[in-house]
C-alpha positions in Angstrom: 0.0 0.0 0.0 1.5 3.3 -0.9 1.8 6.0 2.0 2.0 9.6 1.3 5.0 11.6 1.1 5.6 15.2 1.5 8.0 15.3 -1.4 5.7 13.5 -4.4 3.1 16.4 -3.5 2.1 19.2 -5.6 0.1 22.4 -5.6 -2.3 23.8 -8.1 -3.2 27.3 -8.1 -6.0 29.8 -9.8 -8.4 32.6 -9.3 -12.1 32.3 -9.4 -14.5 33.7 -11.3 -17.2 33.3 -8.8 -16.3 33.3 -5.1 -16.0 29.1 -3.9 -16.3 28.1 -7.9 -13.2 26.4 -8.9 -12.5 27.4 -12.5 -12.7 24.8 -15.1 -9.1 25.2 -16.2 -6.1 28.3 -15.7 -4.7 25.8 -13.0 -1.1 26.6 -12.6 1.4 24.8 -10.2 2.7 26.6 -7.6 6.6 25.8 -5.4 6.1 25.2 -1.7 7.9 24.7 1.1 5.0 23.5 3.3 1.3 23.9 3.7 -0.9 23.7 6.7 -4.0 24.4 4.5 -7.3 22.3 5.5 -11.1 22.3 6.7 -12.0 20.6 10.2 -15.5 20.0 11.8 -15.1 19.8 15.4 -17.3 17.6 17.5 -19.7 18.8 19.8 -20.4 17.2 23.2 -23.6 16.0 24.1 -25.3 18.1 27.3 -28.3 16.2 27.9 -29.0 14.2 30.9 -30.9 11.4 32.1 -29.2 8.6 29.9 -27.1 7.4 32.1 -23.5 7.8 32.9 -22.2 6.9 29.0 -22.5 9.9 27.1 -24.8 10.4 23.9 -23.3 10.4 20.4 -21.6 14.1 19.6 -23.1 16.4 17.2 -20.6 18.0 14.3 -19.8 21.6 14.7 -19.9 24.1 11.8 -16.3 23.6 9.1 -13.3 26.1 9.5 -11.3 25.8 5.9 -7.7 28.1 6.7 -4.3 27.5 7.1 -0.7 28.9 6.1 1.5 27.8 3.2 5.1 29.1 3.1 6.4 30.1 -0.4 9.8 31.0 -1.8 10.3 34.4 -2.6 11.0 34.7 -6.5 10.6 36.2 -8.9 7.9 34.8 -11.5 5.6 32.6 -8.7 5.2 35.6 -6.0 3.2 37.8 -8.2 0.1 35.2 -7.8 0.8 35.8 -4.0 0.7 39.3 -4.3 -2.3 39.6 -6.5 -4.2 37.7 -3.5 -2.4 40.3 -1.2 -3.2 43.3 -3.2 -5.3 42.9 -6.2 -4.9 42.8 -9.5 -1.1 44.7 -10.6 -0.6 47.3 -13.1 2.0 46.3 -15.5 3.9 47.7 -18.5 6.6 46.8 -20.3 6.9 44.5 -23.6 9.3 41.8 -21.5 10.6 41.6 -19.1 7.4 43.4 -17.6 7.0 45.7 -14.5 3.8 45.0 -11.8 3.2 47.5 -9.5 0.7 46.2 -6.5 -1.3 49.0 -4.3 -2.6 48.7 -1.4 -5.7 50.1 -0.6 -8.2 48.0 -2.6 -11.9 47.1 -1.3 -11.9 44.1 -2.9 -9.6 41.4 -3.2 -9.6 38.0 -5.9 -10.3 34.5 -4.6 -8.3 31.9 -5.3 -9.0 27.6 -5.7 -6.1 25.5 -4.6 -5.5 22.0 -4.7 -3.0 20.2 -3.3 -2.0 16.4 -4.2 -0.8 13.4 -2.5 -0.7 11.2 -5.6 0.2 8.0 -4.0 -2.7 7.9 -1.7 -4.6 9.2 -4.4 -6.2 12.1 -2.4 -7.0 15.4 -3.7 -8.1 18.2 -1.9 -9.9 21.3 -3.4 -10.0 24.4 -1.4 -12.5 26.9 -3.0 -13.1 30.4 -2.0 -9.6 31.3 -0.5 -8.7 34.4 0.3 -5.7 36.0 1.5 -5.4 36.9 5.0 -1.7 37.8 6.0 1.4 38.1 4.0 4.8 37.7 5.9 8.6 37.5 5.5 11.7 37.9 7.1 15.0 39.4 5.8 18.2 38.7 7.4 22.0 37.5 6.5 21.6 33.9 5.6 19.4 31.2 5.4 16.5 30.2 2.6 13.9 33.0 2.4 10.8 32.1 2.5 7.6 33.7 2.8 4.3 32.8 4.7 0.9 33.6 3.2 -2.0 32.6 5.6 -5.5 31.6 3.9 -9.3 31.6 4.6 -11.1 29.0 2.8 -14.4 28.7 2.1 -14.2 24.6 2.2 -13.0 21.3 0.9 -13.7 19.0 -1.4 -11.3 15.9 -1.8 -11.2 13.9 -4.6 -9.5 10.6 -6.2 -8.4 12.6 -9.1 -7.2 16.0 -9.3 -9.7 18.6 -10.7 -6.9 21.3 -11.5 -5.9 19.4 -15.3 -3.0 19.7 -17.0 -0.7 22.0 -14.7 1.7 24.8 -16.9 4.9 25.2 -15.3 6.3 28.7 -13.9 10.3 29.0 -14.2 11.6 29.3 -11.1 14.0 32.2 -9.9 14.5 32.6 -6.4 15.3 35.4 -4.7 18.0 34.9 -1.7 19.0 37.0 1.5 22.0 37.7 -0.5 20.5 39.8 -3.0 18.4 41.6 -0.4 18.7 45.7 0.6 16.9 47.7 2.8 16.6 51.6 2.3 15.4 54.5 4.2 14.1 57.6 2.5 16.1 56.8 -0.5 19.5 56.0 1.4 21.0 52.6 2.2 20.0 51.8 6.2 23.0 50.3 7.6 23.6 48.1 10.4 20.3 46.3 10.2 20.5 42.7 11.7 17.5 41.8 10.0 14.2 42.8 9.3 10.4 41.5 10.2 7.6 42.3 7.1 4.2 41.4 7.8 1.1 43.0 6.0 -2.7 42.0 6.7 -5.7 41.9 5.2 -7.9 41.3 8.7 -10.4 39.6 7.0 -14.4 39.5 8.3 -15.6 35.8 7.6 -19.2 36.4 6.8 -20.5 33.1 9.4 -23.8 33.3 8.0 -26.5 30.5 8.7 -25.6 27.6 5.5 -26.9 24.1 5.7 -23.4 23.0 4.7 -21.8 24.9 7.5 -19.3 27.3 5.4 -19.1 30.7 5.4 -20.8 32.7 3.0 -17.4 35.3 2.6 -14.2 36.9 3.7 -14.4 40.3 3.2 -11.1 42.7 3.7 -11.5 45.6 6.5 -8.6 48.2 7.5 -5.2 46.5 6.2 -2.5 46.7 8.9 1.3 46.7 7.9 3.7 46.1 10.2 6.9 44.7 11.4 10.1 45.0 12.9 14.1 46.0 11.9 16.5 44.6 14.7 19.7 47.1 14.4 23.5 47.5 15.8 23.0 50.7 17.6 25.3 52.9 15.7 23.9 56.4 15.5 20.8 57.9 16.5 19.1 58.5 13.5 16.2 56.0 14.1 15.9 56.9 17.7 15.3 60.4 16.9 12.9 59.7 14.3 10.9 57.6 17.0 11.0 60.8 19.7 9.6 63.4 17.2 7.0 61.4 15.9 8.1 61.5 12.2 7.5 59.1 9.6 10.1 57.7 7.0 9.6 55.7 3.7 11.3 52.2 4.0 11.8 49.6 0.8 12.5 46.4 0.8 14.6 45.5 -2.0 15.4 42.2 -3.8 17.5 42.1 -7.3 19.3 39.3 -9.7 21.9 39.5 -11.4 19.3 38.2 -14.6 17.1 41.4 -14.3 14.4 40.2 -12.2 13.5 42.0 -9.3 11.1 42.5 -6.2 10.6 46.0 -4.4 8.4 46.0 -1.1 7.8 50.2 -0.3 5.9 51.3 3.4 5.6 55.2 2.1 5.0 56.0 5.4 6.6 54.3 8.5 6.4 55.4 12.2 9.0 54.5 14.5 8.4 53.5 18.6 11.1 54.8 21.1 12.8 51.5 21.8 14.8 50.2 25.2 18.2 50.3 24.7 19.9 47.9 26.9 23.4 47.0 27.6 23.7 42.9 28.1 27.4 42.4 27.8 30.4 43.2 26.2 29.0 42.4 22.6 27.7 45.2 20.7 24.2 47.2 21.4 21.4 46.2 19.4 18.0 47.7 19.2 14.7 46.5 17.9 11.9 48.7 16.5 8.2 47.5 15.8 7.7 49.7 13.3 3.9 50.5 12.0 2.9 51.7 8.9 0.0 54.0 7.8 -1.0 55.8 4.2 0.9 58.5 3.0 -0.9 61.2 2.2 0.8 62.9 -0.7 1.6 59.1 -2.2 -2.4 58.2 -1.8 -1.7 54.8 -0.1 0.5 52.9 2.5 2.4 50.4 0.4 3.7 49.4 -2.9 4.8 46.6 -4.4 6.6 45.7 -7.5 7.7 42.9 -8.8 9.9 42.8 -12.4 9.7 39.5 -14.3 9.5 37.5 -17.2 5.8 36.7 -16.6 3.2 38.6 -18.6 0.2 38.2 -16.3 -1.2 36.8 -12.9 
């Protein structure tokens, strides 16, 4: 009897139409690191008494479909990530092409996803997902990786997979190495690393269904935040925290092939942080930063991506 494996399973991605309608075809497979993406009905105790001292059978509790799955950051496979994040990009170019993501949007695209444990077989549609939170880390080393956290609407599993023939995306991955962080335009130095995390807050619409989903996830005030860990050097951040100002931060990744990814909070605000002596090794100091629209930008945050695919 086969068993399932982590590494013989795959990943099927593509917007819907109609929110919790797979789409009959536009599957296309997705790299991933890991996936906690499911639906579970809980069980409900009985409360009733005069039956004795065995309880009565259970009763099923309404399904929760959610669940994280962590992504490389590259540069062709992200932008499907960041059209759930965002909405749908602008882009120009003629190839490569350039997609600039706002923030800001009242709506955001639904997504079906399927993964696959072909061994098993077991197939399991998850309709009517929606992006909830978008997070990443940048430091020195390591892989780099991002985590994009899901609302489903439900489940369906299958013997057979339901996303078709899958087209392949080329795979070019961005690394810690080719990573940069600026402030107002300037290289920030001495940054240990670097917290991004922006978030939807979704409202799951838990209407009354006689198949116990939920009827929606809509998207209410976006939150960016996150959180740069530094060698205390100077006081340039610290004085930005005391007077209250905001600064413009970007995220920056670039190859050497072209492609490139560019994460800008217009408008960043700074806490005053605890600066504290533990030893003889050097000071650091960690800011939880918080983000808010800019008002002669229009928006809190941009993203662009730069790539060699043509549209999400």
């Amino acid at each position: 009897m086969a068993r399932a494996q982590g590494a013989r399973a795959q990943m099927a991605l593509a917007f819907e139409t109609v929110y919790g309608t797979p789409p009959a075809s536009g599957f296309t497979k997705m790299p991933f690191a890991s996936t906690t993406l499911g639906a579970e009905q809980p069980l409900l105790n009985s409360e009733l008494l005069g039956y004795g001292r065995d309880p009565l059978a259970p009763i099923k509790d309404a399904v929760t479909a959610d669940g994280d799955v962590v992504v490389p950051l590259d540069a062709e496979a992200f932008g499907f990530w960041l059209k759930a994040a965002f909405g749908a990009p602008t882009t120009t170019g003629t190839g490569p092409w350039t997609h600039e993501f706002q923030s800001g949007a009242w709506t955001l695209p639904s997504l079906s996803i399927e993964t696959g444990m072909p061994e098993v077989p077991r197939y399991a549609m998850y309709s009517g997902c929606v992006l909830d939170q978008l997070t990443w880390q940048m430091q020195r080393s390591g892989l780099l990786t991002a985590t994009a956290r899901l609302v489903a609407q439900g489940e369906t599993v299958d013997t057979a997979t339901a996303a078709g023939t899958l087209a392949d995306l080329e795979l070019n991955r961005f690394g810690h190495f080719n990573g940069a962080i600026t402030r107002n335009g300037s290289a920030l130095g001495n940054v240990v690393s670097a917290d991004i995390t922006y978030a939807n807050n979704l409202d799951r619409i838990e209407t009354i269904r006689d198949d116990g989903r939920i009827d929606g996830a809509d998207p209410s005030i976006a939150a960016l935040t996150g959180s740069i860990e530094v060698r205390f050097a100077d006081s340039t951040l610290v004085t930005q925290a005391i007077n209250g100002e905001a600064c413009e931060l970007e995220f920056g990744y670039a190859l050497p092939s072209g492609e490139s990814f560019t994460f800008t909070a217009h408008a960043v605000y700074l806490p005053r942080p605890r600066i504290e002596i533990s030893g003889p090794q050097g000071v650091q100091a960690t800011f939880d930063w918080q983000a808010a629209r800019d008002s002669v930008v229009g928006r809190m945050c941009s993203a662009t991506l730069i790539n060699n695919t043509e549209t999400f």
